[in-house]
mmCIF file as Biopython writes it, N, C-alpha, C and O atoms, coordinates in Angstrom:
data_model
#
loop_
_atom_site.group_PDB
_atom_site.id
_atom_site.type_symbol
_atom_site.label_atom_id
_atom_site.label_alt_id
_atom_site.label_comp_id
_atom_site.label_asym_id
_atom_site.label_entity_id
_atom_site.label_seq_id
_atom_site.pdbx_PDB_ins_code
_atom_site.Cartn_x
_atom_site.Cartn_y
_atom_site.Cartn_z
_atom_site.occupancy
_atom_site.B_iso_or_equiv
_atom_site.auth_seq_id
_atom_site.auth_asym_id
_atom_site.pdbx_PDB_model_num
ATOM 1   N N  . UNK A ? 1  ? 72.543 132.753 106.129 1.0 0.0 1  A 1 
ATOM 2   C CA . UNK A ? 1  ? 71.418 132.684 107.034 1.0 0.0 1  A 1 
ATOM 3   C C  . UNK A ? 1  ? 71.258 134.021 107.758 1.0 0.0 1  A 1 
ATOM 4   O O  . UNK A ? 1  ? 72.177 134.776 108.076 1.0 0.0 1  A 1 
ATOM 5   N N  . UNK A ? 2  ? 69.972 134.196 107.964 1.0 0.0 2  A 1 
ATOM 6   C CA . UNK A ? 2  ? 70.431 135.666 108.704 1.0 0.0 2  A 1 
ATOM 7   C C  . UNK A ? 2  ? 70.196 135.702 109.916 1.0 0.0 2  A 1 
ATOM 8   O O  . UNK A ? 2  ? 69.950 134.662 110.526 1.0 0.0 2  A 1 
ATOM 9   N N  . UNK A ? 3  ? 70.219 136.854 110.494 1.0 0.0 3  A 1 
ATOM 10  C CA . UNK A ? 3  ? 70.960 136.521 112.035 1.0 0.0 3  A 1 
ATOM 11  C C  . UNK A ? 3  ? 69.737 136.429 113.313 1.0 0.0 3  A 1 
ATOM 12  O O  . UNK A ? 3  ? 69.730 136.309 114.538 1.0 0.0 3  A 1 
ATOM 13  N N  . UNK A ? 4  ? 68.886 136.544 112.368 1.0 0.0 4  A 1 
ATOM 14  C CA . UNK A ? 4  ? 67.527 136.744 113.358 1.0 0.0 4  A 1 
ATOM 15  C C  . UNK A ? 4  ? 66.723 135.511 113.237 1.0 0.0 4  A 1 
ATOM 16  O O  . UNK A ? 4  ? 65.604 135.370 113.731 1.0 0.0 4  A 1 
ATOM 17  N N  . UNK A ? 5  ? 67.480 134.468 112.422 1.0 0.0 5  A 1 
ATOM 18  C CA . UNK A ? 5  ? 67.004 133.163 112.157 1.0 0.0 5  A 1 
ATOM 19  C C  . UNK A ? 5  ? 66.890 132.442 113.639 1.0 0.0 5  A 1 
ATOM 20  O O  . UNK A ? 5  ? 68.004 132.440 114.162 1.0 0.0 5  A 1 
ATOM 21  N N  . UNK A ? 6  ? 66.017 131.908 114.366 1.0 0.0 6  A 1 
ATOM 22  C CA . UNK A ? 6  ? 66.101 131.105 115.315 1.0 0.0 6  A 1 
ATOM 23  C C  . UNK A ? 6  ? 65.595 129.564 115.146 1.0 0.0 6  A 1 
ATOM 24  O O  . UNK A ? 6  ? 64.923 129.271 114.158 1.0 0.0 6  A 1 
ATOM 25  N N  . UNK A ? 7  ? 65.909 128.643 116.069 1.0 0.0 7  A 1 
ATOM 26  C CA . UNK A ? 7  ? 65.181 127.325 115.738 1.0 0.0 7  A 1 
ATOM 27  C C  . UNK A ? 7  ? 63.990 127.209 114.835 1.0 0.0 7  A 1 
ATOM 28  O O  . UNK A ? 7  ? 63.838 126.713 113.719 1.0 0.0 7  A 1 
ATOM 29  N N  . UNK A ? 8  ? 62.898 128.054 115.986 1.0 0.0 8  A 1 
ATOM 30  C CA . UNK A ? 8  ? 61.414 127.725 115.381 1.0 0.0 8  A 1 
ATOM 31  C C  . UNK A ? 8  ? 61.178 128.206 114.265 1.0 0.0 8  A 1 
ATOM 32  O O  . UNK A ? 8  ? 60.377 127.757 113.446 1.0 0.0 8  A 1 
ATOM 33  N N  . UNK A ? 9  ? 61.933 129.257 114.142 1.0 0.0 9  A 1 
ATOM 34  C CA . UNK A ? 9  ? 61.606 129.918 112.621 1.0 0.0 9  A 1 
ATOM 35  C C  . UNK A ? 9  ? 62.192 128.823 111.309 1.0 0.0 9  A 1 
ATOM 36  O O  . UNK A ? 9  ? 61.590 128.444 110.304 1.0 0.0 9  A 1 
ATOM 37  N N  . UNK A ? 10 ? 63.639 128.502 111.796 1.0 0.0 10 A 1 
ATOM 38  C CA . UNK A ? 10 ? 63.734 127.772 110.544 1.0 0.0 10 A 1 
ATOM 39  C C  . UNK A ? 10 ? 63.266 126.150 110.859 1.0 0.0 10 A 1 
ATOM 40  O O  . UNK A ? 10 ? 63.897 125.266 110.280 1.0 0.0 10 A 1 
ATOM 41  N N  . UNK A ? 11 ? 62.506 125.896 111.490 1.0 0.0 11 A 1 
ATOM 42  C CA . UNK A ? 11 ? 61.745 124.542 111.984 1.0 0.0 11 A 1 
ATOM 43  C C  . UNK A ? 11 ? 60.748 125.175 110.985 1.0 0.0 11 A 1 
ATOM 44  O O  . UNK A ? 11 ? 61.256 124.963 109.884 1.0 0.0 11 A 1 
ATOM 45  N N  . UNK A ? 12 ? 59.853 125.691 110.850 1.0 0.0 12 A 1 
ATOM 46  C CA . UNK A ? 12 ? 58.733 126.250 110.082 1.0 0.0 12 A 1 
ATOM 47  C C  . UNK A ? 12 ? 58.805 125.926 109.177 1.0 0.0 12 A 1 
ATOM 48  O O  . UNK A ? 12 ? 58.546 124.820 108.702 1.0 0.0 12 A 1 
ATOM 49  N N  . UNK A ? 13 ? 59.410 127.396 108.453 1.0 0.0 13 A 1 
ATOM 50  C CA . UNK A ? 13 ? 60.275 127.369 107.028 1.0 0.0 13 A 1 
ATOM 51  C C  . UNK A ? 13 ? 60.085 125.934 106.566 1.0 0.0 13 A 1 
ATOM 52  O O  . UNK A ? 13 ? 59.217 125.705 105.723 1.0 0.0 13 A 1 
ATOM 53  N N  . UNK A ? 14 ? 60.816 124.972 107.043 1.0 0.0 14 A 1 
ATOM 54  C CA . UNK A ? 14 ? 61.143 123.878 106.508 1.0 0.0 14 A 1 
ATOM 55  C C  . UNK A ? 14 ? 60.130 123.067 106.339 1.0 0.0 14 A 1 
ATOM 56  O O  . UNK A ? 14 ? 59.875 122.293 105.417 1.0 0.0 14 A 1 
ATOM 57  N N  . UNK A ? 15 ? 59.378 123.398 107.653 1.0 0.0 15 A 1 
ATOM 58  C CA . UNK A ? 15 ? 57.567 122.316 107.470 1.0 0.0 15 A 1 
ATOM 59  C C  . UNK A ? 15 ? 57.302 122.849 106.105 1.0 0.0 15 A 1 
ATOM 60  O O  . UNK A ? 15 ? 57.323 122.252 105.028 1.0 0.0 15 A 1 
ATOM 61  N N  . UNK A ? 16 ? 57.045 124.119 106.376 1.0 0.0 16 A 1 
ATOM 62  C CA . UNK A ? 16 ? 56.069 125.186 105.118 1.0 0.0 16 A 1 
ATOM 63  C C  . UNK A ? 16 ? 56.849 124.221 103.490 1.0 0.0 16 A 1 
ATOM 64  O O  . UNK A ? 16 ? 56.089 123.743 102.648 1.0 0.0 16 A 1 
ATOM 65  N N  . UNK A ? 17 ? 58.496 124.108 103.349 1.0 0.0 17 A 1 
ATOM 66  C CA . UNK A ? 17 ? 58.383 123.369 102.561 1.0 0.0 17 A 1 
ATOM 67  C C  . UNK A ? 17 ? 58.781 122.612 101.815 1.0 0.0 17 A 1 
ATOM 68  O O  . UNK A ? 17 ? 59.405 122.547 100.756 1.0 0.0 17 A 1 
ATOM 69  N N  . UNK A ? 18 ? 57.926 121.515 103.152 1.0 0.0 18 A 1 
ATOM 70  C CA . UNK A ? 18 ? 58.169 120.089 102.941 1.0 0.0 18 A 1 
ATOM 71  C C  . UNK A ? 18 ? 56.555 119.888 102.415 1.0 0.0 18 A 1 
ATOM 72  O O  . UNK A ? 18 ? 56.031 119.051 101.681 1.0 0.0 18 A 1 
ATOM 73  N N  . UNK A ? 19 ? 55.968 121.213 103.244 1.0 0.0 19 A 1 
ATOM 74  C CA . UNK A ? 19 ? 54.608 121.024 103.042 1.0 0.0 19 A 1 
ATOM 75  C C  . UNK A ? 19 ? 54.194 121.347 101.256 1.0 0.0 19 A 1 
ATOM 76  O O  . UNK A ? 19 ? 53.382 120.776 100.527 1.0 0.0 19 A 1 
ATOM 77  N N  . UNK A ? 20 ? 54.752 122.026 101.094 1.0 0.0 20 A 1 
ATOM 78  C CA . UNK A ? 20 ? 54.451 122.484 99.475  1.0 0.0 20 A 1 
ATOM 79  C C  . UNK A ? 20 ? 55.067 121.085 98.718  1.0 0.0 20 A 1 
ATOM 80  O O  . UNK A ? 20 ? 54.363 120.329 98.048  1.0 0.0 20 A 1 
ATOM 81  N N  . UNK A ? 21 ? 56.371 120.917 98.935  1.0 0.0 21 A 1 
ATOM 82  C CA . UNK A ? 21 ? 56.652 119.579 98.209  1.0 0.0 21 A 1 
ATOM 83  C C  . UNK A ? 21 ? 56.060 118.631 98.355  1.0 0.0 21 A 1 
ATOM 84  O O  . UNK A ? 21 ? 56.025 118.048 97.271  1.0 0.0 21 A 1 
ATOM 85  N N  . UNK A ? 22 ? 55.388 117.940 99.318  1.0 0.0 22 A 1 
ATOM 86  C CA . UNK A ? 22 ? 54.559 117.196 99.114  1.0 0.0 22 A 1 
ATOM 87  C C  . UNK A ? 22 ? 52.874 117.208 98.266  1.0 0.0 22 A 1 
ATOM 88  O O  . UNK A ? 22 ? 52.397 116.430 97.439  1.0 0.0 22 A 1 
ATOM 89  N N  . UNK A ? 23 ? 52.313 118.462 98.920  1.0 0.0 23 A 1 
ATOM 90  C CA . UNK A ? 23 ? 51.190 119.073 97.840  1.0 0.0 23 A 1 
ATOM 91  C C  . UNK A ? 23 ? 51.214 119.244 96.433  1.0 0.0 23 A 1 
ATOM 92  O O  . UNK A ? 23 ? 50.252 119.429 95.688  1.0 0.0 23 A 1 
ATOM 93  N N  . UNK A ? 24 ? 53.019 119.120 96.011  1.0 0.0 24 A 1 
ATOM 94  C CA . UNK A ? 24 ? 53.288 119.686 94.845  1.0 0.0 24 A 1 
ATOM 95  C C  . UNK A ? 24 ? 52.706 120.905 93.992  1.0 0.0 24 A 1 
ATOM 96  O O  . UNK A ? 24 ? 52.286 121.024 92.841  1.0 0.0 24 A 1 
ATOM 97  N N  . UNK A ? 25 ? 52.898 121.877 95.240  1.0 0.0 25 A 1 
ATOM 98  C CA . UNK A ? 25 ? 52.406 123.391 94.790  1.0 0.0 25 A 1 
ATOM 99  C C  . UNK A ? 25 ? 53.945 123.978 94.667  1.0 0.0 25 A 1 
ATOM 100 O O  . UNK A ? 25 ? 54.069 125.154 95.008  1.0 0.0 25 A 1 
ATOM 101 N N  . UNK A ? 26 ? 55.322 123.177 94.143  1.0 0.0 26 A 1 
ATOM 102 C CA . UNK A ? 26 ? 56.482 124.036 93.817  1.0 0.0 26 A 1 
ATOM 103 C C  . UNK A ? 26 ? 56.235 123.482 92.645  1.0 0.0 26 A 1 
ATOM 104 O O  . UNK A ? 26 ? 55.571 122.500 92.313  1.0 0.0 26 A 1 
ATOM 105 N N  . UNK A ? 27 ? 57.134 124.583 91.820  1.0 0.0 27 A 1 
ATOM 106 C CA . UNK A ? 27 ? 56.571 123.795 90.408  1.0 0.0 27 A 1 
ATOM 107 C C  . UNK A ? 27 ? 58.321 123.686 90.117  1.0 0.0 27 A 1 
ATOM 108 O O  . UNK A ? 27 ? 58.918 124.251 91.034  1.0 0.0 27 A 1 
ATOM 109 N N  . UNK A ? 28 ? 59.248 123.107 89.084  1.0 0.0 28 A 1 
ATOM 110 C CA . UNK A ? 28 ? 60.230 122.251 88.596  1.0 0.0 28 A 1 
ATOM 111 C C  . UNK A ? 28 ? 60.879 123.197 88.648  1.0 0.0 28 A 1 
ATOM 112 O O  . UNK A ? 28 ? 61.750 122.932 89.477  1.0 0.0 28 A 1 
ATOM 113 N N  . UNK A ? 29 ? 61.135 124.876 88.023  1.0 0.0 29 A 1 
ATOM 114 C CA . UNK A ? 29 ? 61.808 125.804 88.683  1.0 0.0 29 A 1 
ATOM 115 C C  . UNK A ? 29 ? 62.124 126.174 89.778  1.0 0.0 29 A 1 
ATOM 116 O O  . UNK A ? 29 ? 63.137 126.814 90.059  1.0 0.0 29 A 1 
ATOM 117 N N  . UNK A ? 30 ? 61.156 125.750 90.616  1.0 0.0 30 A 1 
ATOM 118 C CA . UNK A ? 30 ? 61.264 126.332 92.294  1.0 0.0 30 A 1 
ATOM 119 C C  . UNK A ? 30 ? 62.198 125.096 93.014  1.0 0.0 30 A 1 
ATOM 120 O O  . UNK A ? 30 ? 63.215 125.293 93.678  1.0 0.0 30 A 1 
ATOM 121 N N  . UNK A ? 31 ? 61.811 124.257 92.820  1.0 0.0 31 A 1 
ATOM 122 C CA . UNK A ? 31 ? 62.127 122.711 93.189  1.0 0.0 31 A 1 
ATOM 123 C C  . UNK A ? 31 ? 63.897 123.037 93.807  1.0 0.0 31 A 1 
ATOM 124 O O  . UNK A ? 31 ? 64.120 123.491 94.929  1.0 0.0 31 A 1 
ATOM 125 N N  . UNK A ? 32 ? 64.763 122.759 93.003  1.0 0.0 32 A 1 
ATOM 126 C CA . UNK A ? 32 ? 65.955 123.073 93.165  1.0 0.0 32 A 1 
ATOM 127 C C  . UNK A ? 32 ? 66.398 124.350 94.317  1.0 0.0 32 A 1 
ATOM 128 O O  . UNK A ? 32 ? 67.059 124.045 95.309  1.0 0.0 32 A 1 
ATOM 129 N N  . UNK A ? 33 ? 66.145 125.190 94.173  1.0 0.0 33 A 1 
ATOM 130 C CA . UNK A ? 33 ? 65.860 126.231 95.160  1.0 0.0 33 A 1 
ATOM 131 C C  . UNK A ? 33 ? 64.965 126.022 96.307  1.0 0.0 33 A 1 
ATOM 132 O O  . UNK A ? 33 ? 65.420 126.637 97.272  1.0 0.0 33 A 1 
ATOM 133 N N  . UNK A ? 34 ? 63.802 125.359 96.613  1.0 0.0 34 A 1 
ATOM 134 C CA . UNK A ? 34 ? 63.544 124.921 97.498  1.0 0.0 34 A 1 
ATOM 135 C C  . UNK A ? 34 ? 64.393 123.826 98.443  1.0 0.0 34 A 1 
ATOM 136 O O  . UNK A ? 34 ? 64.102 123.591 99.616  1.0 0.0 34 A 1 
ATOM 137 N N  . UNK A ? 35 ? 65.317 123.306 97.832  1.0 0.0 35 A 1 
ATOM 138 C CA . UNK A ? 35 ? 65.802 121.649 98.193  1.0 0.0 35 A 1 
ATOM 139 C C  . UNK A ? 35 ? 66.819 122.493 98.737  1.0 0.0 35 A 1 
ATOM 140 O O  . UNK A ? 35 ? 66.952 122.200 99.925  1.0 0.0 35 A 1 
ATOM 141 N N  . UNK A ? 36 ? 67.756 123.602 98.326  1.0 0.0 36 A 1 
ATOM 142 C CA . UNK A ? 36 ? 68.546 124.193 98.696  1.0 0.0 36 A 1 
ATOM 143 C C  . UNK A ? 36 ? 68.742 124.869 100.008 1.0 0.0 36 A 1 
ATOM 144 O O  . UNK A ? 36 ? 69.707 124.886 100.772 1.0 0.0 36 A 1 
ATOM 145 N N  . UNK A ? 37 ? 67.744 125.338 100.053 1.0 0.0 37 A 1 
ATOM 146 C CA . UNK A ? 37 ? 66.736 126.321 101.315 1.0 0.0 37 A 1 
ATOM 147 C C  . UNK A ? 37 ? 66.447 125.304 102.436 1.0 0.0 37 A 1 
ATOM 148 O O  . UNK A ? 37 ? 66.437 125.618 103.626 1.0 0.0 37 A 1 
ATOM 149 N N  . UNK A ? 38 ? 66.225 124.131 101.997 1.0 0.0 38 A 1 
ATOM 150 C CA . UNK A ? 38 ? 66.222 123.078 102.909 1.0 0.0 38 A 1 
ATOM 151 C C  . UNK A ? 38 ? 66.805 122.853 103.599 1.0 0.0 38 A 1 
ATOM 152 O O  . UNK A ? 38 ? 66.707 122.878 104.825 1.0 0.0 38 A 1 
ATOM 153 N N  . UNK A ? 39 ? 67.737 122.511 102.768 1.0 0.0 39 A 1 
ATOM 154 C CA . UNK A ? 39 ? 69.282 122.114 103.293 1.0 0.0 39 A 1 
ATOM 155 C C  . UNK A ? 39 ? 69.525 122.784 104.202 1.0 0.0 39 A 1 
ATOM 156 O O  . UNK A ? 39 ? 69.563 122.451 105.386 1.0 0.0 39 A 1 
ATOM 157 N N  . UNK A ? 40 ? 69.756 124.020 103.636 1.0 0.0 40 A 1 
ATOM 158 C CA . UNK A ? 40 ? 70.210 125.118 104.946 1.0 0.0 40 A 1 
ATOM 159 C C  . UNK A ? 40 ? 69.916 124.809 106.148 1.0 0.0 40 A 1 
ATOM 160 O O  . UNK A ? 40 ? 70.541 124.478 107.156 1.0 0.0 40 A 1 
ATOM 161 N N  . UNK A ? 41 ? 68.264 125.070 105.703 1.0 0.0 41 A 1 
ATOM 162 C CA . UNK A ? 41 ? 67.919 124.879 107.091 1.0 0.0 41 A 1 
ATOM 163 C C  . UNK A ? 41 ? 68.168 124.115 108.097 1.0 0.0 41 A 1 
ATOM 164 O O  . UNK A ? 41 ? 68.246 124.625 109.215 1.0 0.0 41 A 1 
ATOM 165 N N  . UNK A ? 42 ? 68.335 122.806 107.929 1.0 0.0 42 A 1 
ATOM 166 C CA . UNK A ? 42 ? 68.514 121.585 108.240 1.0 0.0 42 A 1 
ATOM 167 C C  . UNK A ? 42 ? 69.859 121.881 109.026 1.0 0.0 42 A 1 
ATOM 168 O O  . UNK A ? 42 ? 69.906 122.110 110.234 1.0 0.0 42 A 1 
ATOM 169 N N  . UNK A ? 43 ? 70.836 121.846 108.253 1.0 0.0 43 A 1 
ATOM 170 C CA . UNK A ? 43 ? 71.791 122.677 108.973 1.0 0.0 43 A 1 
ATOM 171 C C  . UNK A ? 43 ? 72.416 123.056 110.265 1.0 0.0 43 A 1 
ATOM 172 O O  . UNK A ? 43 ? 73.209 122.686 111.131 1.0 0.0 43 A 1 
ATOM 173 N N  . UNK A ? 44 ? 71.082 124.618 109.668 1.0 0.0 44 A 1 
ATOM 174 C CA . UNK A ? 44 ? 70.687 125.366 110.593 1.0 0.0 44 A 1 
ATOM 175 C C  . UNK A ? 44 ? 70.518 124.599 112.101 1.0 0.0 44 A 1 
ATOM 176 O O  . UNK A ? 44 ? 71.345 124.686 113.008 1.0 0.0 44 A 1 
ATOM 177 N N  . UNK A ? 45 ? 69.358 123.895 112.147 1.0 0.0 45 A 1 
ATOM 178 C CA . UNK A ? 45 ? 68.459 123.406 113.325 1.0 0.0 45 A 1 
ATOM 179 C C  . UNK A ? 45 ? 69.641 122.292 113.937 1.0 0.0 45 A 1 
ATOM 180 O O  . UNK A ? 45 ? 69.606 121.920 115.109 1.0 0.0 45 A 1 
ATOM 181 N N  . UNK A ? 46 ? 70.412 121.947 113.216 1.0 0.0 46 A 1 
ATOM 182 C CA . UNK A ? 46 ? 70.870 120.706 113.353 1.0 0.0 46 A 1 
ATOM 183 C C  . UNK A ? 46 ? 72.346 120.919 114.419 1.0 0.0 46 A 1 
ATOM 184 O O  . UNK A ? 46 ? 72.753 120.109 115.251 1.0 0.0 46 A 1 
ATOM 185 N N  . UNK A ? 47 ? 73.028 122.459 114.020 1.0 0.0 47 A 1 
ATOM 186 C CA . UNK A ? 47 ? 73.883 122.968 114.422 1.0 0.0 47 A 1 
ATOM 187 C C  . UNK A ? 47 ? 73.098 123.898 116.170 1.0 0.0 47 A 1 
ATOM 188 O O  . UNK A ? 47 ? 73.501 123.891 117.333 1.0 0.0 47 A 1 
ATOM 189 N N  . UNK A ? 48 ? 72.210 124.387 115.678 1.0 0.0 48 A 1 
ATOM 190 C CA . UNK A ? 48 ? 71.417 124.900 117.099 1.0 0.0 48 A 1 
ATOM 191 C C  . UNK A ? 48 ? 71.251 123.442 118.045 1.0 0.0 48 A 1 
ATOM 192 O O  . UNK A ? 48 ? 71.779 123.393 119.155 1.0 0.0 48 A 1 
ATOM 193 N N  . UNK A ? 49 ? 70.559 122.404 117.558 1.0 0.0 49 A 1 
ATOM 194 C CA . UNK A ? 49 ? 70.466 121.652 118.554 1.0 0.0 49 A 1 
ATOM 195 C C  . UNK A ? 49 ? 71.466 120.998 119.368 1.0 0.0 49 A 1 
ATOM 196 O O  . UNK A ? 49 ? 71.368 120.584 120.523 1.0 0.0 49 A 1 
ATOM 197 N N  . UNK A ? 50 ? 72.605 120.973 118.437 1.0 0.0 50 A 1 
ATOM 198 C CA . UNK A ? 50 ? 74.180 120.175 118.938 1.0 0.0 50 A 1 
ATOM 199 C C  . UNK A ? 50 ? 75.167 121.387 120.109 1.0 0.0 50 A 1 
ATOM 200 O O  . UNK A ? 50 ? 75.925 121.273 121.072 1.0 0.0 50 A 1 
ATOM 201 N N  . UNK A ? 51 ? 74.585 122.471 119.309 1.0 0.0 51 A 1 
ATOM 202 C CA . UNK A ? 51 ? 75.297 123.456 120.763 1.0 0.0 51 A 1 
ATOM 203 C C  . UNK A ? 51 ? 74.414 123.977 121.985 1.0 0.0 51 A 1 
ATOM 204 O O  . UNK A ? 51 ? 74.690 124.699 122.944 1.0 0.0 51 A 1 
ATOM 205 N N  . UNK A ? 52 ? 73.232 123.326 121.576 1.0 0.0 52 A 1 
ATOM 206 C CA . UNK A ? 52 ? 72.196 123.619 122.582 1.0 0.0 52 A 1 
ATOM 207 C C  . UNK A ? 52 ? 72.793 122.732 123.692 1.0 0.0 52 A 1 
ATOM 208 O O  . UNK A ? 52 ? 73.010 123.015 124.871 1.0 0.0 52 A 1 
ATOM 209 N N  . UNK A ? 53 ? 73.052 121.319 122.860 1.0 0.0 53 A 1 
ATOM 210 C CA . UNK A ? 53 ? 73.071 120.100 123.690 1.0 0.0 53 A 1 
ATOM 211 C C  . UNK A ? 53 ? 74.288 120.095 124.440 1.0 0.0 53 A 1 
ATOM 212 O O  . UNK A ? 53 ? 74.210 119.483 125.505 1.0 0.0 53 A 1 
ATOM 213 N N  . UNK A ? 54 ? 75.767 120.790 124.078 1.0 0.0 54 A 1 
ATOM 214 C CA . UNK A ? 54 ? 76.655 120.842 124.410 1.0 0.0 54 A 1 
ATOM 215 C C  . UNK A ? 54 ? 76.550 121.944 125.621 1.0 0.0 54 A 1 
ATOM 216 O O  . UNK A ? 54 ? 77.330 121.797 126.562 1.0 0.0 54 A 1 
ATOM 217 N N  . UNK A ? 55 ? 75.750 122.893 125.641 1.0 0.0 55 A 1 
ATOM 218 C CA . UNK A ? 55 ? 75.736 124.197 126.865 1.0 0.0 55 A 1 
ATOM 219 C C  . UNK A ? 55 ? 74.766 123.578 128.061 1.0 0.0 55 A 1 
ATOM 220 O O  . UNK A ? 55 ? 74.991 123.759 129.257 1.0 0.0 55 A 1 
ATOM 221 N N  . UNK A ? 56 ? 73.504 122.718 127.469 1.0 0.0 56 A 1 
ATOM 222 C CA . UNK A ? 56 ? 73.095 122.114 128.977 1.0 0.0 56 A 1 
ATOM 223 C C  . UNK A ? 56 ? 74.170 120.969 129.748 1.0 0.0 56 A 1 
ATOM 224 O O  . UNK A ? 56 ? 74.332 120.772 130.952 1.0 0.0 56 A 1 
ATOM 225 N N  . UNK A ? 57 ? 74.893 120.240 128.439 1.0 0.0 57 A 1 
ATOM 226 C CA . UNK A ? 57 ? 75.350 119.382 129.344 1.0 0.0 57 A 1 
ATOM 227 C C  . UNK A ? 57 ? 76.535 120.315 130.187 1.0 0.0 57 A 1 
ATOM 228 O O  . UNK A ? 57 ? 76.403 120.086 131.389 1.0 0.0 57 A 1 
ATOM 229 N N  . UNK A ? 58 ? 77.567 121.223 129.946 1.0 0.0 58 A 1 
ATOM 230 C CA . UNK A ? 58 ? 78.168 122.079 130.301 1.0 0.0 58 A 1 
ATOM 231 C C  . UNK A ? 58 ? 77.319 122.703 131.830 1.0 0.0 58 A 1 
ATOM 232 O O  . UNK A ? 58 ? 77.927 122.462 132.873 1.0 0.0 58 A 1 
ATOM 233 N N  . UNK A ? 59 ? 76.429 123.211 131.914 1.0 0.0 59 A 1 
ATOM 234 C CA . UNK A ? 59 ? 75.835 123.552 132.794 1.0 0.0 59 A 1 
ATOM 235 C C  . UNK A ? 59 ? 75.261 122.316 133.757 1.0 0.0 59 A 1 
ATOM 236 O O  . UNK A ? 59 ? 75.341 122.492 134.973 1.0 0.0 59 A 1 
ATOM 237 N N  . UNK A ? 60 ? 74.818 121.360 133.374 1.0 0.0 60 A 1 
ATOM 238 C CA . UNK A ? 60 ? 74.636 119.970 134.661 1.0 0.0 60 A 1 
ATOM 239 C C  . UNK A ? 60 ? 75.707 119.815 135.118 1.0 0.0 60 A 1 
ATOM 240 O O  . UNK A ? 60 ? 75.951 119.540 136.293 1.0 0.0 60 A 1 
ATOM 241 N N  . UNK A ? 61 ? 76.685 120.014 134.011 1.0 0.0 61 A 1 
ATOM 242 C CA . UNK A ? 61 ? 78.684 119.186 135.138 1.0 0.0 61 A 1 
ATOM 243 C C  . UNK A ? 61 ? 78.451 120.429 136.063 1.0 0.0 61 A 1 
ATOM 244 O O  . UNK A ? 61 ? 77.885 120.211 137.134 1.0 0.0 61 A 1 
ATOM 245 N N  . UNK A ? 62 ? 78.864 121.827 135.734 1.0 0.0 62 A 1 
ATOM 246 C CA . UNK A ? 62 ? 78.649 122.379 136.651 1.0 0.0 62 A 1 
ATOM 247 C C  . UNK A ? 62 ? 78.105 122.780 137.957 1.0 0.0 62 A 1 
ATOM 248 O O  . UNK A ? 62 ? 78.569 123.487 138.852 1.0 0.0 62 A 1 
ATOM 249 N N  . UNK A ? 63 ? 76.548 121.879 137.777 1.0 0.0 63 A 1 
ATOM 250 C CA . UNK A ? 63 ? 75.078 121.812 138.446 1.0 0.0 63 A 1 
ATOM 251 C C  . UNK A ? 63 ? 76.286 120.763 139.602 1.0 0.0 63 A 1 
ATOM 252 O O  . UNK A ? 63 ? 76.700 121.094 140.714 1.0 0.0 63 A 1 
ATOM 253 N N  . UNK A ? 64 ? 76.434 120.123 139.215 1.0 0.0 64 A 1 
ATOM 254 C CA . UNK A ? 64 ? 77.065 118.797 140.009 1.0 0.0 64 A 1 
ATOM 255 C C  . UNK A ? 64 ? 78.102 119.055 140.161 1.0 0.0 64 A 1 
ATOM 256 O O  . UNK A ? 64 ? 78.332 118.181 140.997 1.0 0.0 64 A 1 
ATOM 257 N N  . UNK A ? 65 ? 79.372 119.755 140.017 1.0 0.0 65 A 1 
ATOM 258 C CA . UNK A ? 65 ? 80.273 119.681 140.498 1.0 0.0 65 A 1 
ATOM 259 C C  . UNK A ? 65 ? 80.295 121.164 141.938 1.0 0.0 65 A 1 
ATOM 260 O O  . UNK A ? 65 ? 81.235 121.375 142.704 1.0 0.0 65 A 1 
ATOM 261 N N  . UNK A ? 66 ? 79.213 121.794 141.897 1.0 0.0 66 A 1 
ATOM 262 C CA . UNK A ? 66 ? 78.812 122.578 143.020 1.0 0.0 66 A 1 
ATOM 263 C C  . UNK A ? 66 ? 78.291 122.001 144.351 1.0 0.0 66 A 1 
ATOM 264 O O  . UNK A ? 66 ? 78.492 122.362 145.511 1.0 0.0 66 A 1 
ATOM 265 N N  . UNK A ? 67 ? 77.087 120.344 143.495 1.0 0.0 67 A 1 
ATOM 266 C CA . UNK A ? 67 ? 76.308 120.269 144.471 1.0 0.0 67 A 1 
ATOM 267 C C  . UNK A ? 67 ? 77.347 119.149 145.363 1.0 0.0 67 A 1 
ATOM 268 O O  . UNK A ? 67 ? 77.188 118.857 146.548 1.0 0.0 67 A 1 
ATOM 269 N N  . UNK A ? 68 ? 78.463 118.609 144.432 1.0 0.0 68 A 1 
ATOM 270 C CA . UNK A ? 68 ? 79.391 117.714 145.181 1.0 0.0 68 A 1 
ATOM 271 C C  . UNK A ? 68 ? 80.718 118.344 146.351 1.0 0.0 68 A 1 
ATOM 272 O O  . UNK A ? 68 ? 81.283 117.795 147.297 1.0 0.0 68 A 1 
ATOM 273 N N  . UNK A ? 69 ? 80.855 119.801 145.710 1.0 0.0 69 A 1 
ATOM 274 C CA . UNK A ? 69 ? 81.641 120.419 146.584 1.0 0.0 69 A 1 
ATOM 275 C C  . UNK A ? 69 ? 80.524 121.293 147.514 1.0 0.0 69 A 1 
ATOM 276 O O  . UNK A ? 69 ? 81.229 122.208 147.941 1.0 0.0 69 A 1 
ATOM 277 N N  . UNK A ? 70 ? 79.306 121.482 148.001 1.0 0.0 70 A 1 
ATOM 278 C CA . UNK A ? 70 ? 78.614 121.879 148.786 1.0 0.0 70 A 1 
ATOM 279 C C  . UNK A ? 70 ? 78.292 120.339 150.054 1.0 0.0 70 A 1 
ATOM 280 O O  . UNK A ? 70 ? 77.935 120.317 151.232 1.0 0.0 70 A 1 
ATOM 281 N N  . UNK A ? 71 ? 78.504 119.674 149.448 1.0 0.0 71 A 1 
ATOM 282 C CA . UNK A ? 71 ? 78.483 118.669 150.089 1.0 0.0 71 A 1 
ATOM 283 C C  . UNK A ? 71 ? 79.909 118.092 151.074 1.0 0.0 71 A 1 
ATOM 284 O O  . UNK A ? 71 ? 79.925 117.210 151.933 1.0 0.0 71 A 1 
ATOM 285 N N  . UNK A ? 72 ? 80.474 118.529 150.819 1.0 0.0 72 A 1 
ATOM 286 C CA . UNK A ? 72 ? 81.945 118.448 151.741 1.0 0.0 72 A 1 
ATOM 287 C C  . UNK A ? 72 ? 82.262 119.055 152.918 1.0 0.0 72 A 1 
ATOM 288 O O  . UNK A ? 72 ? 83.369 118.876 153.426 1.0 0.0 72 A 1 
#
């Protein structure tokens, strides 16, 4: 993957084609290589969203364990 890959980009990517596979504008060569590229992506987004999810919740304990010791 390369390193300048971000969510939305490979959120796209993946519309763009899901969008061709469904239109069936890949033709039986591409197919396999598309499904591949998929994958990745999928991945991709899937691994961004799980450490996304892990750094906000990281940052609320924090949010709260300030606003509970400001409170003392």
């Amino acid at each position: 993957m390369s390193q300048d890959l971000t969510y939305k980009k490979a959120f796209d990517e993946l519309a763009m084609i899901v969008r061709a596979i469904e239109s069936e504008t890949i033709s039986v060569d591409e197919l396999a290589e598309k499904i591949k590229r998929a994958s990745q992506l999928i991945d991709f987004c899937q691994t961004k969203l799980s450490g996304t999810e892990a750094e906000v919740k990281k940052i609320l304990e924090q949010m709260e364990t300030k606003i509970s010791s400001d409170k003392k």
